[in-house]
C-alpha positions in Angstrom: -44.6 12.0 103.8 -46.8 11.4 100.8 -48.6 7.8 100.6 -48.4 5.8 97.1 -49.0 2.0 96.8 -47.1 2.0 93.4 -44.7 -1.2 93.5 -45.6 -3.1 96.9 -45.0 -5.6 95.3 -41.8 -6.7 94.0 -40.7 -10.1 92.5 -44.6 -11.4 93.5 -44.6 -14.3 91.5 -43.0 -17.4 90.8 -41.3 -16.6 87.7 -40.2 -13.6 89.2 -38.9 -14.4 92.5 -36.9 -17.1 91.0 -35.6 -15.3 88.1 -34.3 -12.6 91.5 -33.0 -15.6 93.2 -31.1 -17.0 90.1 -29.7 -13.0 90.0 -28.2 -13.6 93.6 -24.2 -12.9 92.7 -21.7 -16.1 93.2 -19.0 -15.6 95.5 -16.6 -14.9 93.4 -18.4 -11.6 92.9 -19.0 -10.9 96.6 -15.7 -11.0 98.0 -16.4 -14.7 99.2 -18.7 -13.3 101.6 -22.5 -15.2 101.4 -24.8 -12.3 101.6 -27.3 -11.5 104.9 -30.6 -12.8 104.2 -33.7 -10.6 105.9 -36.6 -13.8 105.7 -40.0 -13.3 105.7 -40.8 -16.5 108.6 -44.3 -16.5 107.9 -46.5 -18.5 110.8 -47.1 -22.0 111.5 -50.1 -22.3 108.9 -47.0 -22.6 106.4 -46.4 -26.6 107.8 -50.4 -27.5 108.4 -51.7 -30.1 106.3 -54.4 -28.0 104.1 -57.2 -30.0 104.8 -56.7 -29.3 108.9 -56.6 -25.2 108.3 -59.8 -23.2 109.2 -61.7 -21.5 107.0 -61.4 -18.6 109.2 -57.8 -18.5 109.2 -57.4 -19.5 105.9 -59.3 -16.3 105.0 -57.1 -14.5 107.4 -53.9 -15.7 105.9 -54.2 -18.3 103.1 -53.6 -16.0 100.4 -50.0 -16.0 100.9 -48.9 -17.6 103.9 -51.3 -20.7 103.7 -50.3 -24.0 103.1 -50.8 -24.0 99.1 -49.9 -20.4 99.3 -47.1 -18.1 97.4 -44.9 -17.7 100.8 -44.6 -21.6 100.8 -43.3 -22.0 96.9 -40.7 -19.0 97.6 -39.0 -21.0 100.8 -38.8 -24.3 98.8 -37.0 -22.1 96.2 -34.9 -20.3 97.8 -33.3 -22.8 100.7 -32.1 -24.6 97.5 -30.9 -22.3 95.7 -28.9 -21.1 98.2 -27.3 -24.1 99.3 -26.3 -24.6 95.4 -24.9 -21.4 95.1 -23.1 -20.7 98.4 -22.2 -24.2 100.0 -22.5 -22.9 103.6 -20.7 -24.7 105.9 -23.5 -23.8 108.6 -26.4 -21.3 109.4 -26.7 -18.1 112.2 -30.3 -17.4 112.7 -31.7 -14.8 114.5 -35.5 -14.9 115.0 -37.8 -12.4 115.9 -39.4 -14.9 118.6 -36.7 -15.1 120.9 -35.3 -11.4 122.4 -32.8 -11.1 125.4 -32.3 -8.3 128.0 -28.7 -6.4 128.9 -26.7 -9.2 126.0 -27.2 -11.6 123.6 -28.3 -15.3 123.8 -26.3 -17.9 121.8 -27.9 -21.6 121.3 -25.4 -24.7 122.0 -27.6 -27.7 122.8 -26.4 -31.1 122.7 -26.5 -33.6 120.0 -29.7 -32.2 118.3 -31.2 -28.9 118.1 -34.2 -29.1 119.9 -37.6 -27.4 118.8 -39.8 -25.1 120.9 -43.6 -25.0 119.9 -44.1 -21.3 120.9 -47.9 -21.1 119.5 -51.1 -22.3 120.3 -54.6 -22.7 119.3 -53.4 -24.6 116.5 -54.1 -28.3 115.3 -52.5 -31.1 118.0 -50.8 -32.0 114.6 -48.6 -29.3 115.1 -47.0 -29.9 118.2 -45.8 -33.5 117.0 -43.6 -31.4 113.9 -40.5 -33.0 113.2 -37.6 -30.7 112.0 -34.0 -32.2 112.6 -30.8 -30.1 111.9 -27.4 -30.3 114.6 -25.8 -27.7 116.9 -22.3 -25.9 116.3 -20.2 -25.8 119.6 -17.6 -24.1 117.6 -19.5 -21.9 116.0 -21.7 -20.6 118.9 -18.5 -19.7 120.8 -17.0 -18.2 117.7 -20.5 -15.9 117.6 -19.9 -15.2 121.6 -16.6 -13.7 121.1 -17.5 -11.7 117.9 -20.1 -10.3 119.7 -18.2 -9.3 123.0 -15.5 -7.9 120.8 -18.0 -5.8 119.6 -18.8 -4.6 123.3 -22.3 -6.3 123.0 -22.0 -8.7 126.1 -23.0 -12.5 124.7 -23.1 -15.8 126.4 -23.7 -19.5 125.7 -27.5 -20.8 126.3 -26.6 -23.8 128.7 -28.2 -27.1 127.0 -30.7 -27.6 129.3 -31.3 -23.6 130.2 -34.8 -22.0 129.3 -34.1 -19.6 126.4 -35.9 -16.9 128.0 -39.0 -14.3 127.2 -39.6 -13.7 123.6 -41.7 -10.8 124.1 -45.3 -13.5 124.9 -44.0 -15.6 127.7 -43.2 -18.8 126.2 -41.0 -20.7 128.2 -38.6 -24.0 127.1 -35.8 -23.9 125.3 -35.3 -25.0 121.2 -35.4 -22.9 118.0 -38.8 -21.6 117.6 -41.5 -21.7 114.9 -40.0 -18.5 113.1 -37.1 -21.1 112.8 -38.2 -24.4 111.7 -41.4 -23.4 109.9 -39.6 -21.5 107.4 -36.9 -24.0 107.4 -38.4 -27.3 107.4 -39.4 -25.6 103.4 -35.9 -24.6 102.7 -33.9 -27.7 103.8 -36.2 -30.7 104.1 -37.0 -32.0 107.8 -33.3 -33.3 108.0 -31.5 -30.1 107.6 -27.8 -31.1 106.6 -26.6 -28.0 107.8 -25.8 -27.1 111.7 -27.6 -24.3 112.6 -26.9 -22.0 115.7 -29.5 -19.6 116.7 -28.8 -15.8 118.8 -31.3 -13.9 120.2 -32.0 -10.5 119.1 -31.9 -7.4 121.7 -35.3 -7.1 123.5 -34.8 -3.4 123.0 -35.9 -3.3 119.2 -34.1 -0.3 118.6 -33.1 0.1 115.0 -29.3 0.7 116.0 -29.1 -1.8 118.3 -30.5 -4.5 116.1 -28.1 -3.1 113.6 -25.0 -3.4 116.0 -26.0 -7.2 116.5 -25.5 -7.4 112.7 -22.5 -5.2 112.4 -21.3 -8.0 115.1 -21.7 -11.0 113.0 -20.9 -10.0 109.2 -17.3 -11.6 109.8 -19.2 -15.0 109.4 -20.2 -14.1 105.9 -16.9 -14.5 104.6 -16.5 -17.7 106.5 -18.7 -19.9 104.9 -21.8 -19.0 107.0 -25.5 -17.9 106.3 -26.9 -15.5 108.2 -30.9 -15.7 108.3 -32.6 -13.0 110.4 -36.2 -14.0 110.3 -39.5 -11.8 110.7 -42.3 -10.2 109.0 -43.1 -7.0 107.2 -46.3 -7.1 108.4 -47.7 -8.5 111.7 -50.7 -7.4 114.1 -53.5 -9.2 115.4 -55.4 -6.1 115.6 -56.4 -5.3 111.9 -56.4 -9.2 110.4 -57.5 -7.6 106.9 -53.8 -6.1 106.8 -52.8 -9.9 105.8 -54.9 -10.0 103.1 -53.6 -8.0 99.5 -57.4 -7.8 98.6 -58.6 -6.1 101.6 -55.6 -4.3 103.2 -55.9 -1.1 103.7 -53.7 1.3 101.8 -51.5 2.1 104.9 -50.3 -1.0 104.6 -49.4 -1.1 101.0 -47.8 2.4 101.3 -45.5 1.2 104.3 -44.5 -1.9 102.6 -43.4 0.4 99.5 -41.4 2.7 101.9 -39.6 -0.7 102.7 -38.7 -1.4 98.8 -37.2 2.4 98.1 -35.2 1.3 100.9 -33.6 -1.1 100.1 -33.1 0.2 96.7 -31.0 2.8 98.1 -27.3 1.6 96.7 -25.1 3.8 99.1 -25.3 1.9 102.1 -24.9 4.7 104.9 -28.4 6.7 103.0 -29.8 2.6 102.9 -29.4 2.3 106.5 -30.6 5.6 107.5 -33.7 4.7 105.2 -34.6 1.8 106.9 -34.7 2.9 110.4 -36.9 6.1 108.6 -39.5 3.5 107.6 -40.4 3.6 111.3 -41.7 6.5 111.3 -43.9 6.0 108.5 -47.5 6.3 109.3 -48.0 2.9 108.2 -45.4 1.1 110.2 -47.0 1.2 113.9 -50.6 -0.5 112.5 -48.0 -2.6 110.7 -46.6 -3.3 113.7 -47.9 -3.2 117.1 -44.8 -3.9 118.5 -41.3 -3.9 116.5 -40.3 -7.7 116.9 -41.1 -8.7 113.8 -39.4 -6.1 112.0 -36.0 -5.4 114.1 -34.5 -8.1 111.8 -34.2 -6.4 109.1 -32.4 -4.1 110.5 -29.9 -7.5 111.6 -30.1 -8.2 108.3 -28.8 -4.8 107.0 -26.2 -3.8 109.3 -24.6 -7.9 108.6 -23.5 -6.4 105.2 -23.3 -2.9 105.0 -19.8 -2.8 106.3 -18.3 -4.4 103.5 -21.0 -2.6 101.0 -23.2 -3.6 98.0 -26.6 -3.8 97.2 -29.7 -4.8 98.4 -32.0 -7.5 96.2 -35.6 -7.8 97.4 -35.7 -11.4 96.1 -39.5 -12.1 97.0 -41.9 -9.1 97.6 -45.2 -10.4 98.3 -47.5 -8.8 100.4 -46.7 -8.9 104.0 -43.5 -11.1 103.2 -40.7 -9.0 101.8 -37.7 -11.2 102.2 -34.4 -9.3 101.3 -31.0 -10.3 100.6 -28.1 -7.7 101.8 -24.5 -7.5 100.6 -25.1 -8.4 97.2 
């Protein structure tokens, strides 16, 4: 496989991601289905006050996913944009912090969605985050039985029940920081919208996470967003790899892999391309472990059924976030 950094980076500004966003089709033009949204979550420097980050770890990760950075001005444009343009009536998320074992996990807490703080070593100011947005009974057994029908064996999360391992050990139960950091930008700290959130199959196997996807695109033509939330880059092991200035090529090369993708218009050779991309050299420094990219491949397969295109709508470095079924 040769290795070329030309076009990484896709729709990298401002005036470009939201000149990509604005291209988003209506519904009208998609068969009233919203299209499946592959988010880049970034990490909970997104939501701390500027004056309370490191510079260590703004040096690590400011350029983009900092506080003031370019991550932080896509999410306030695009949760907007797509409220005004598709009206959902609520939100699936799937996150790459929260994985299940032999069946998917479906959220259906009481009242309130409640918020797990799955980090640490972070400011004290960041456990006391505030992020409101309501449960979906209906909806959360609606995902349940679209799931089993699909032979992938689902359940309702009791409201009290721990969620479960997400791959660190975190234990509790609420939608985690590759949740309501990304939201809290994209709908305010009182999200108007109920949100449900599924786990994603602890086996990270590109057909698997696929089949989750495959499961839920019957949602996209009623009324609901689907949001599958990770990274396209992620290790702790190479903290230049964050950084466009001083990543390696490696990096730079994978990402691009990722764009030719998703440029691919027949969706069959799109799909086969994305679960090629882990084989690229790049993609295992990328990522250590697969969690933070399986859900794209959620992303993918909740559209490809129906067809259409891909639009990478912000491609930054390290936070490609790509819209499917378009």
């Amino acid at each position: 496989m040769s290795i070329s950094t030309d076009t990484h980076l896709v729709n990298s500004t401002p005036e470009e991601w939201r000149r990509a966003i604005a291209a988003l089709p209506p519904l009208t033009e998609t068969g009233q289905r919203i299209p499946a949204i592959f988010l880049a979550h970034g990490q909970p420097m997104l939501i701390t006050p500027p004056e309370l980050v490191s510079e260590e770890r703004r040096g690590m990760l400011g350029e983009v996913q900092g506080p003031n950075g370019a991550l932080v001005q896509f999410l306030k444009d695009l949760g907007p944009a797509l409220v005004e343009k598709y009206n959902p009536k609520a939100i699936v998320v799937l996150s790459a912090h929260w994985e299940s074992r032999g069946g998917a996990l479906v959220s259906d807490w009481q009242d309130e969605n409640p918020l797990l703080f799955d980090y640490f070593g972070f400011h004290p100011a960041l456990y006391k985050v505030e992020f409101h947005s309501s449960p979906h009974h209906a909806l959360s057994e609606r995902v349940v039985h679209l799931l089993k029908s699909s032979n992938i064996p689902a359940r309702l999360l009791g409201p009290t029940e721990e969620r479960g391992g997400d791959g660190r050990g975190f234990r509790g139960t609420g939608l985690d920081h590759g949740v309501f950091v990304p939201f809290k930008h994209m709908f305010t700290d009182k999200c108007a919208i109920p949100i449900v959130q599924v786990s994603i199959n602890q086996s990270l196997l590109p057909q698997d996470e696929y089949d989750l996807g495959v499961a839920l695109e019957p949602l996209r033509s009623e009324g609901v967003l689907i949001i599958s939330g990770g990274l396209t880059i992620h290790t702790f092991q190479d903290f230049d790899a964050f950084s466009l200035s001083k990543s390696p090529e490696i990096y730079k090369a994978f990402e691009k892999s990722i764009i030719d993708a998703a440029a691919i218009e027949d969706p069959q050779n799109r799909k086969q391309a994305l679960f090629d991309t882990a084989r690229h050299p790049g993609f295992r420094k990328a990522h250590p472990r697969e969690e933070h990219y399986a859900p794209i491949w959620i992303a993918a397969g909740a559209a490809d059924k129906q067809g259409g295109r891909a639009s990478t709508l912000m491609g930054h470095h390290g936070c490609k976030t790509i819209a499917f079924g378009v």
